[in-house]
N, C-alpha and C positions, 0 to 999 in steps of 0.2 A: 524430662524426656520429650521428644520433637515427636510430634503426629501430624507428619504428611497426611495429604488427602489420599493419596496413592496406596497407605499402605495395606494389602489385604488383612482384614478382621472378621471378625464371628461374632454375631450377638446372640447369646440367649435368654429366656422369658423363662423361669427359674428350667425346668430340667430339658426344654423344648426350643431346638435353634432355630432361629427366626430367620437368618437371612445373613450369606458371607459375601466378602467383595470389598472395594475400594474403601477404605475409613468415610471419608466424606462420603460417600452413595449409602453407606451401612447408618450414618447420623442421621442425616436427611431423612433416610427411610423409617426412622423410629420416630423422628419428632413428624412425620405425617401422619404416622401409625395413631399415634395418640398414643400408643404403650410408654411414656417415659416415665413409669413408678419404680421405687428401685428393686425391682425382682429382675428388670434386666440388664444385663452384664455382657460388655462388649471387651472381646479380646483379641490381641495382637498374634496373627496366625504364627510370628516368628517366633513371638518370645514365650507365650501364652500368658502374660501378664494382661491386668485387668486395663482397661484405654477410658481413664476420664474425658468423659464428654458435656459440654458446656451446648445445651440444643436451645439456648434461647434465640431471637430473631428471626431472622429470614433464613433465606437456602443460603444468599450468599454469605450473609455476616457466620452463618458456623465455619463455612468452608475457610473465608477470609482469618478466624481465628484458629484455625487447625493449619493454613498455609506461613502460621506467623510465631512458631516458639519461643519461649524464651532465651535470648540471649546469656552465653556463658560468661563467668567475670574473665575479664583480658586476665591473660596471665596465667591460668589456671593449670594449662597444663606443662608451664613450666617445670623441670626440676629443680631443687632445692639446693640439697646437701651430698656430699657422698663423692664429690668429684676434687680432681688436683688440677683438672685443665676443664675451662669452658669456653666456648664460644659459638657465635648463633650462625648457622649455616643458612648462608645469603647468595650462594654460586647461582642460581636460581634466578633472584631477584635480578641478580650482577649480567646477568646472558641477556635476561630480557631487554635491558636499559642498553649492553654494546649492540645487542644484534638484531634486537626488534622482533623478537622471536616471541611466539603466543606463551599465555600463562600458564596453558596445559592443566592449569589446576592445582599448582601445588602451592604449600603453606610453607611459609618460613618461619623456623619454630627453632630455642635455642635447644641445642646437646652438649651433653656433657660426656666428658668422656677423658680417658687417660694418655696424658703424652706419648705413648706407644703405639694409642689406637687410633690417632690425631694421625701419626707417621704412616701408619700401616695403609692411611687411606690417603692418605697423601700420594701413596704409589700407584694407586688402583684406577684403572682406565677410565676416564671420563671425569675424574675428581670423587671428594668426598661422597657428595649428594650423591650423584648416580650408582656410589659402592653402598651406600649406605640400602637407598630403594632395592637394589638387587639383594642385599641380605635379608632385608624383610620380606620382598616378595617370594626367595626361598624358603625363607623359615615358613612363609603363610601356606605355603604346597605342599609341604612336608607332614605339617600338620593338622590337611584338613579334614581327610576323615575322621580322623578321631573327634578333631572339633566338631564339628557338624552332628556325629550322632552324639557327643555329651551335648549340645544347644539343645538337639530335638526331646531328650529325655530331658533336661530342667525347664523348657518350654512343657512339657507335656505334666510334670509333676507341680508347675506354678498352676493351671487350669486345675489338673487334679485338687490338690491341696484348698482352690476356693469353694469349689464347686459339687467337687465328690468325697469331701472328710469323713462324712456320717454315710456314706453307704457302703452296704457287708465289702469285706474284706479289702477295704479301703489300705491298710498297712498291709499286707500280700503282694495288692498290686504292684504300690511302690515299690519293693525289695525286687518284683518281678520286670519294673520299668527300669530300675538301675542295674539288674543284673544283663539286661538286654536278651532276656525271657519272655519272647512273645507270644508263645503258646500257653506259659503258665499268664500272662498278663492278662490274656483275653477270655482265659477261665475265670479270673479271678473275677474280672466284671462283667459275665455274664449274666449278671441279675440286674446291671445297671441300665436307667433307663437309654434307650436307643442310641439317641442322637450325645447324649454325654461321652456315652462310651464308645461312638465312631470319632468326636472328634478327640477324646485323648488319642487314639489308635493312629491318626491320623496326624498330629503333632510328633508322637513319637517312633513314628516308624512311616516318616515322608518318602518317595518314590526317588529320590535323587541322594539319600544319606547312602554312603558305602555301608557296606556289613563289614561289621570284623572279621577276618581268616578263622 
């Protein structure tokens, strides 16, 4: 997984959060601290997964290897199996080279897909590519609240799960974080200490996630 410097994280020093903010500014700030013993634990405010951090050298060489992931193997996300028609959608590629038109950003990547669905897009305004963006981009609007609070509650129960196992009623909350019971949630840990149980609260019930009806 890619760790931008950009991305906002959260460190803390077992139950006491030390300091949130830009990945690179959150590393930095630990390897000046002199705290780099493993009691503390730097997390991805999006996913609430735990963010390895490598704080040897200078300011630049962390930042230089957090702006530099590892490369995926070519290929990978190609599909396999499962198709009667394939072929690699290149109208993209093909615009740029007649019409000297910018790259806009997009990836030329093969699909697969069935002689029917080949045709179907074949009629649809602008060609394949541009019917295909517009289905994903509807499907992506259709389904994003729902998306958004299921991230926020598996982002909130990944922090949970490392960080809060062994305190009281640790299995309550959970049942409470997935039923998207916030009142029984913030009963359940309220014995926990402070700043743990602001940032679950706060992964799983962010200011911009829709509520359900």
């Amino acid at each position: 997984m890619s760790n931008p410097p950009s991305r906002p994280c959260t460190a803390f020093s077992g139950d006491r959060l030390l300091l949130s903010g830009p990945l690179a500014e959150v590393a930095i700030a630990i390897r000046r601290s002199g705290e780099t013993d493993e009691t503390i634990l730097v997390f991805d405010d999006a996913t609430g997964r735990v963010v390895d951090l490598d704080l040897r050298g200078t300011d630049t060489d962390i930042v230089e290897r957090l702006s530099h992931p590892p490369k995926a193997a070519a290929g990978s996300d190609c599909p396999k199996t499962g198709a009667t028609s394939s072929l690699a959608v290149l109208e993209e590629r093909q615009d740029q080279k007649s019409r000297g038109r910018p790259k806009l950003g997009v990836v030329a990547r093969e699909v697969t897909l069935l002689p029917r669905q080949w045709e179907w897009l074949a009629t649809q305004p602008g060609g394949a590519s541009a019917a295909l963006r517009r289905l994903v981009d509807g499907a992506r609007k259709a389904a994003h609240p729902h998306q958004e609070k299921r991230a926020a509650q598996e982002a909130a129960y990944r922090f949970m799960q490392v960080i809060a196992g062994n305190l009281p009623g640790y299995e309550e909350a959970i049942r409470a974080l997935f039923a998207d019971d916030r009142p029984v949630l913030e009963e359940r840990t309220i014995s926990w200490p402070a700043d743990i149980r602001a940032y679950a609260l706060r992964l799983a019930f962010r200011p911009d996630n829709h509520q359900h009806p």
